[in-house]
N, C-alpha and C positions, 0 to 999 in steps of 0.2 A: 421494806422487807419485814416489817417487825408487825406492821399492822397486817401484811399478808400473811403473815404467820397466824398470831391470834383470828385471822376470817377463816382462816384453813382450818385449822383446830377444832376453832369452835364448833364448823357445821361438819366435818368428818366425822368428832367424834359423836356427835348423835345420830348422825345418820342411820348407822345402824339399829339402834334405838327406837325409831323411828319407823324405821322398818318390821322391825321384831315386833312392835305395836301394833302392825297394822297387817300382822299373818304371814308376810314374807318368810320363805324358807331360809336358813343358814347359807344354800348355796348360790340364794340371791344376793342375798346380802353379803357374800363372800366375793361374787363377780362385782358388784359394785365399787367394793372397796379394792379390789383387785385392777379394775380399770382407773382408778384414782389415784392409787399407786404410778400408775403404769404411766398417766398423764404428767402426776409429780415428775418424774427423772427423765424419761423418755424424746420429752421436746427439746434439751439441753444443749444438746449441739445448734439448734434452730437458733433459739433463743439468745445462744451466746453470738452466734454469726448474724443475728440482727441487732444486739446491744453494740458489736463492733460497727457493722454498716449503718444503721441508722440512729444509736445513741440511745446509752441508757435510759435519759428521760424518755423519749418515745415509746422505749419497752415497757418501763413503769408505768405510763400512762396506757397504754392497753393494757399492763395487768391487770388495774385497778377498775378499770371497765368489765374487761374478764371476769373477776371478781364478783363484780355487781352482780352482772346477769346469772354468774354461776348461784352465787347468793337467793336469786329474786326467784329464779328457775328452780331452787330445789324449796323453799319457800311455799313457792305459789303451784307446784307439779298435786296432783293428786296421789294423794297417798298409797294408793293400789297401784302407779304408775311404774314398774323399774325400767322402761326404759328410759324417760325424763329423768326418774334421781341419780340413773346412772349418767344420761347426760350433763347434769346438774355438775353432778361428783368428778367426772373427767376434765369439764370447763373449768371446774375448782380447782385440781393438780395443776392446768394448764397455764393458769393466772398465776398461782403462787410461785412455778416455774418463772414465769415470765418475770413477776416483782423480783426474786432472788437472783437471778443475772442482770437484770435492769439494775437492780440495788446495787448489786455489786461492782458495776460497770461504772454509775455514780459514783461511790465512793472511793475507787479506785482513780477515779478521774479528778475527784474535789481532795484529796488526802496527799499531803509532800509526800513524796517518795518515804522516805525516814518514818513517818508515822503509819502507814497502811496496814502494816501488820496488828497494829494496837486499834485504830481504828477497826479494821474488821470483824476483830476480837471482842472490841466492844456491841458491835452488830450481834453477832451470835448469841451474845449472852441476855441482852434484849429479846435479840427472837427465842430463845429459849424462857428465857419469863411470859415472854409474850405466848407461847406454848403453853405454859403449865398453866398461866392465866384463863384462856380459852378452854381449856380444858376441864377447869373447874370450874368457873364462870356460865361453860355450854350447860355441865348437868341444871344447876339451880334454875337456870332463867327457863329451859324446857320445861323444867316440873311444874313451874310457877306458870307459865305462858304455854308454852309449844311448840314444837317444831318450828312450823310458818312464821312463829313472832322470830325465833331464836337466829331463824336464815334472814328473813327481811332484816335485823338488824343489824347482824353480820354485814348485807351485801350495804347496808349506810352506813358501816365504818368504813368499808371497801371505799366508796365512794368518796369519802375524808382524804384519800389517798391522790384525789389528780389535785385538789389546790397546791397541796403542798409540795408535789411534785413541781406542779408548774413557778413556784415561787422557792425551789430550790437555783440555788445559786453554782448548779453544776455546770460546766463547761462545755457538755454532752449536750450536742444537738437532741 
């Protein structure tokens, strides 16, 4: 959840940026992050009725895949391209979607009862570091490197995401 967070961050919030760079209108660049949005909250009943039926770790693990591509996709897309950064930018909501009910599915699943609300709490407050981190972290490396470095290494931390899934000790199929 936490590393979905900072991949989120990181490459949303330059996207725009990125765009504005490369000529895009405001109301493109307004539709993009409008469908990235839209991806973030939108698939949540999905999401949670497959972290129930097929188990947190499974949804975790296509998040972080999700991730990847959304990552590698906005990345490797052509600059003049919106409708790839918008694909890019939707597969990114959709991932991060997926890691936050997967995650949460986890650690509702690995947490005694008695600690889950403290555990959770501790979740948030990572993803929220993990937030402000990406955030400041996306401007420098952009300015320093670029877009395409900033997304490709986004979607490698994305991908840091399924070992440790998989050698999580959650209970969840």
């Amino acid at each position: 959840m936490i590393t979905a967070q900072l991949v989120m961050i990181a490459v949303m919030t330059m996207t725009p940026v990125h765009m504005a760079d490369h000529g895009h209108t405001a109301q493109a660049v307004g539709l993009v992050i409008a469908l990235h949005v839209g991806a973030m909250f939108l698939p949540s009943p999905l999401s949670g009725l497959l972290a129930d039926r097929i188990g947190g770790r499974r949804v975790s693990t296509t998040a972080g895949t999700v991730l990847l591509g959304a990552a590698l996709l906005a990345g490797l897309a052509p600059p003049t391209s919106v409708p790839l950064l918008a694909c890019a930018l939707v597969l990114l909501g959709a991932g991060w979607n997926m890691a936050l009910l997967g995650g949460t599915a986890m650690l509702t699943d690995a947490a005694p009862a008695e600690n889950r609300a403290a555990v959770q709490g501790l979740a948030d407050v990572g993803m929220s570091v993990a937030g402000a981190t990406g955030g400041m972290a996306s401007g420098l490396v952009m300015g320093g490197t670029g877009y395409p470095v900033l997304a490709v290494a986004a979607g490698a931390l994305a991908l840091a995401v399924l070992p440790a899934v998989a050698m999580s000790g959650s209970r969840s199929t």
